[in-house]
N, C-alpha and C positions, 0 to 999 in steps of 0.2 A: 466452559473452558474448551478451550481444542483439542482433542485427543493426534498427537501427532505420531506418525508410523512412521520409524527409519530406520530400524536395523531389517535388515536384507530376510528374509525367508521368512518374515513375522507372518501370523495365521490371525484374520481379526473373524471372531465368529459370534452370536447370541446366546447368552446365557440366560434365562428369564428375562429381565429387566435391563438387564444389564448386557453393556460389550465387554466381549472377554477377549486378551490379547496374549499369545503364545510363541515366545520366541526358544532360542535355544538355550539360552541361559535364567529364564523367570516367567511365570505366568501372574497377569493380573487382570481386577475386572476394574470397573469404573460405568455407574448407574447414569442409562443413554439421558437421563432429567438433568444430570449435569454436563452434558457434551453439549457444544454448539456447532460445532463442524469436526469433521476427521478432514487430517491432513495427511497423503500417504507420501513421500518421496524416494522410497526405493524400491523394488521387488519385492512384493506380500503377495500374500492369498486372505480372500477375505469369500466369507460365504454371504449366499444370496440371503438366507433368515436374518443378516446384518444389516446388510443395504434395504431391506424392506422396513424393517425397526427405524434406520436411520429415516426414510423416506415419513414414516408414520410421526415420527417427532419432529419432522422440517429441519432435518442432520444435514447438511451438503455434504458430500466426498468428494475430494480435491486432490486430483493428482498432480505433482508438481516433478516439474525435470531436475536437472543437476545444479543449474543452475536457479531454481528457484523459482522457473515458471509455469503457471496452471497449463497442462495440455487437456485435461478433460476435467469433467465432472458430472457427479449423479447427485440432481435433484430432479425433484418430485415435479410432474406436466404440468402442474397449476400454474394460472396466472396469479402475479401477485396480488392485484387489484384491479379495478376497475379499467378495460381499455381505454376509455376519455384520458385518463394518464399520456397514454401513447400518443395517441391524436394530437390533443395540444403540446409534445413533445416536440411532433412533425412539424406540426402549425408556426413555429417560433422559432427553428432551427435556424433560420436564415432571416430572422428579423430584429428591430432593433431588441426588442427583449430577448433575444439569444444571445446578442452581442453584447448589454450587460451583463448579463449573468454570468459569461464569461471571462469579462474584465474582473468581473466579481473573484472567481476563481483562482485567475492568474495575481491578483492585487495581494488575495489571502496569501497563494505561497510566498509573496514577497514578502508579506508582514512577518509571517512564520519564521523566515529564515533570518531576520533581521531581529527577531525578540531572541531566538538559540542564539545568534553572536551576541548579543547584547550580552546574555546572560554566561557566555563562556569568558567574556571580557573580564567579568565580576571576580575569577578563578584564576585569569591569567593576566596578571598585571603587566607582566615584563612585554607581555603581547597588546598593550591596551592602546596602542597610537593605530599599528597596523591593522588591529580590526575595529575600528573608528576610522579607519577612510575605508574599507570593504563596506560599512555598514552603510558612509554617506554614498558609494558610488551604486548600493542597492536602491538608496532612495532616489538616486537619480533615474535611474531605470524604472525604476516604479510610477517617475513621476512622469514620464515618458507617453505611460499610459494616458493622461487625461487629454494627452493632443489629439487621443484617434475619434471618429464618431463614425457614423454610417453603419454598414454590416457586418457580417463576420467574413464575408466574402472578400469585401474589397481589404479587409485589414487584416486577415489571420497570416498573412507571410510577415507582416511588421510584428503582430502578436507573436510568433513564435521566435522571430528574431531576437526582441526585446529578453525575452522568455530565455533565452539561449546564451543570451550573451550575461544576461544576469546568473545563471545556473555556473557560468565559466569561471567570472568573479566569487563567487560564494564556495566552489568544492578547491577554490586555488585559495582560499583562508583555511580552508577546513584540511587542507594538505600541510600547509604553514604548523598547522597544532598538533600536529602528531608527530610520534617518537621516530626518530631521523631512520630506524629500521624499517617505517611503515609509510613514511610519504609517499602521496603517487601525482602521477600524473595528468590529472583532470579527469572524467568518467568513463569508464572504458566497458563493455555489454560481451558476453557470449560469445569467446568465454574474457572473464576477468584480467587486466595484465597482471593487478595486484590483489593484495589481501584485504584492504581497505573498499574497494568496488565489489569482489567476492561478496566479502559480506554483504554491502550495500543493494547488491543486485536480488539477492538472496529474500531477501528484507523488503525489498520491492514486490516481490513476486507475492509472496504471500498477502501483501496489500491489495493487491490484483483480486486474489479470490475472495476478500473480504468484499471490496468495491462492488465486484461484481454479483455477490450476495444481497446484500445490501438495496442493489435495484431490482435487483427482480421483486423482493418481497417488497418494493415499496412501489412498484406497475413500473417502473422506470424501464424502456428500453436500452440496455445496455449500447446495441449499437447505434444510437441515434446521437452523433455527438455536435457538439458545437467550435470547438476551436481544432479538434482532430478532426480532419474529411473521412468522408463513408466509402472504405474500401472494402471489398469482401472478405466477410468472416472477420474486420475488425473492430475489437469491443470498442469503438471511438468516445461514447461519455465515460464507460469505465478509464482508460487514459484522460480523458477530459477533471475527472471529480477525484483519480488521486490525485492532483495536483496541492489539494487540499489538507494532504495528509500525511505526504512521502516525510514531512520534516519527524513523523515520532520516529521511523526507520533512520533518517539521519541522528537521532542523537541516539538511540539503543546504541548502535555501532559506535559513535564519537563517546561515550559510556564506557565503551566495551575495551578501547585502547586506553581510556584516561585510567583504568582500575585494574591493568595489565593483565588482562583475561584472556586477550588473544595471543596465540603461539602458534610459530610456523608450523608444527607438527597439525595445527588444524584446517592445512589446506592439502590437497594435491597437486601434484604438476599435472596440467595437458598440454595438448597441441597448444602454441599460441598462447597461454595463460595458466590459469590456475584456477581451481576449484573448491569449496568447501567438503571437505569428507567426514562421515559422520560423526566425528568427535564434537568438526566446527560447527556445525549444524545445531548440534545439541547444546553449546554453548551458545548460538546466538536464540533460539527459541527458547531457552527459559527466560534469559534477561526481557525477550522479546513477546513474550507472551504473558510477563510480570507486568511489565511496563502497561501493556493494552489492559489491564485488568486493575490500573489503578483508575481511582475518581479523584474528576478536575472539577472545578469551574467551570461552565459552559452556558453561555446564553442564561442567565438566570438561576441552572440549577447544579445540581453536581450529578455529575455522569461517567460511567466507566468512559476512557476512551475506545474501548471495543465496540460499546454502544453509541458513539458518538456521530459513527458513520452512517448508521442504519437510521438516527435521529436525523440525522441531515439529507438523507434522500427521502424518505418520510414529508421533510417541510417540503421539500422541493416539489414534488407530487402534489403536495395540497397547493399548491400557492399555483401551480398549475390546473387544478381544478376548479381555485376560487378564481382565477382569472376566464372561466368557460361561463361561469356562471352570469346571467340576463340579469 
């Protein structure tokens, strides 16, 4: 599970075995054998006999801004795996097998977000003509993709274009299904216009430190990406490989309005936008951490989707491996 920290002044310290968490209103423990990450997003104090524990069970700590995004974290020096990972990461970055793998990626989010309407279709009849043309103009878009061939160089502006103009179609459905107090207006970052992208962004973020988890214990260079270019200090495959995954943070939230969970009392106003404050927070991380902890279907077996991710950078690592191999 995630041990997630968010009320303001919390003290996370070791207990034996166990982390123990001390705010103003309750103390509790929870044994580091069942934690997989701490998530911190407000002002805590946490002691070093903590972070050493964590480090000894392969705990990441994750600190995350207001908006939801990882600004640091403490893991343990090690590499995940073997550097040959990296190497033929480099090796392929700019060649035809980067360039599928990447197709690969961006095909999945289409598939994804075309099975979630399908399946909102099934709920919402009165909505069933207008999200049967969203669904057929994804598949156009999708199918867009089989004209490109060559590199990722000469096509990743067509690639993110397709990519872009497909995400515009898909959040202008997913605007259509929501309660006329909560509609918004396409995807809006840092900060949020509405309550609807709030949470969305929010929900992102934390994907972010999952992803980026994820590669490192599977040798994966986080920054070595394929369809996002290599800017400094940018995690370009972690942006690259959620692509894969942003749809379970799309339906938590699309969840969260259809079961009338959300309430303006669970945002703040800022400059510009608005914000999740910690009530909302608290509401979107259980649903959100319920969701991640259920088992699906998956290539053969049944798997948490929490594990899902880490199962997939995993293949990717090897299928890079097997391909070094004489």
């Amino acid at each position: 599970m995630q041990l997630v920290i968010n009320t303001y002044g919390s003290y996370l310290q070791k207990n034996g075995d166990c982390f123990k968490v001390k705010t103003d209103e309750n103390v509790f423990e929870i044994s580091c054998k069942k934690v997989s990450s701490i998530l911190i997003s407000t002002a805590a104090y946490i002691t070093t006999d903590a972070i050493k524990m964590a480090m000894e069970n392969n705990i990441d700590i994750v600190f995350i801004d207001e908006f939801g995004n990882p600004y640091g974290r403490v893991w343990h020096s090690k590499l995940g795996s073997t550097t040959l990972i990296r190497r033929k990461q480099f090796e392929i970055a700019e060649t035809e097998e980067g360039f599928n793998l990447a197709l690969e990626w961006v095909r999945t989010k289409f598939n994804n977000q075309i099975d979630f309407l399908t399946r909102l279709r099934q709920t919402r009849p009165h909505k069933s003509s207008d999200i049967t043309s969203t669904i057929e103009k994804l598949n156009g878009a999708m199918s867009s993709l089989d004209q490109l061939s060559g590199n990722i160089n000469d096509c990743r502006g067509t690639i993110m274009g397709i990519e872009g103009s497909g995400g515009r179609i898909y959040f202008e459905a997913l605007s259509s299904l929501m309660p006329d107090r909560f509609k918004f207006e396409g995807r809006s970052r840092n900060p949020a216009k509405d309550e609807f992208n709030a949470l969305l962004n929010y929900s992102y973020g934390v994907l972010y430190s999952k992803v980026e988890k994820a590669c490192i214990i599977a040798g994966l260079d986080p920054y070595v990406g394929f369809i996002h270019t290599d800017h400094y200090n940018k995690k370009s495959l972690v942006f690259d490989l959620i692509e894969n995954y942003r749809i379970w943070a799309d339906e938590v939230v699309v969840n969260l309005f259809a079961s009338r969970k959300v309430k303006v009392e669970h945002f703040d106003k800022i400059p510009n936008g608005l914000t999740l404050n910690k009530e909302g927070k608290a509401v979107l991380l259980t649903d959100f951490n319920s969701f991640m902890d259920e088992s699906i279907r998956y290539r053969g077996r049944n798997i948490k989707r929490d594990n899902i991710i880490q199962f997939d950078c995993h293949r990717i690592a090897n299928e890079l491996i097997k391909e070094r191999e004489p």
